[in-house]
C-alpha positions, 0 to 999 in steps of 0.5 A: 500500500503506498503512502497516498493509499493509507492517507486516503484509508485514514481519512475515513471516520471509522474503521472496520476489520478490512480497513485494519487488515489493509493498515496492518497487513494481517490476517483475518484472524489475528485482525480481529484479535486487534479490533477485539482489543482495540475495542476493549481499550476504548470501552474501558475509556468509556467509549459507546461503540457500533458494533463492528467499527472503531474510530479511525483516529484511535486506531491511527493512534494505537498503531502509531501511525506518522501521518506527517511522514506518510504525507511527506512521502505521498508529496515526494511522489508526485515531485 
């Protein structure tokens, strides 16, 4: 997946398990143990979810993604 790919995926408001999987690069099973816990982290934070989507910004966050770096390389190639 190119820069300008995952910047188009992560501009999405929520997140579903295709989503996650094309961000982590998972399989379907090990996909769903992260949404699982994902999940859980941010019921515990107090977080009211629908039941197959997390938000894409926590998600963002939780894989520690640089969206700075990903701009830059999406920007590098188009120049």
């Amino acid at each position: 997946m190119t820069a300008k790919e995952t910047l188009t995926l992560i501009s999405k408001q929520w997140c579903d398990l295709e989503d996650l999987r094309k961000l982590t690069g998972l399989g379907k099973n090990n996909a769903i143990k992260l949404k699982k816990e994902i999940k859980t982290l941010l019921e515990d934070k107090g977080y009211q979810l629908p039941s197959k989507l997390l938000p894409m910004n926590e998600v963002v966050s939780y894989l520690k993604i640089n969206i700075a770096y990903l701009q830059k390389m999406a920007k590098e190639v188009v120049n």
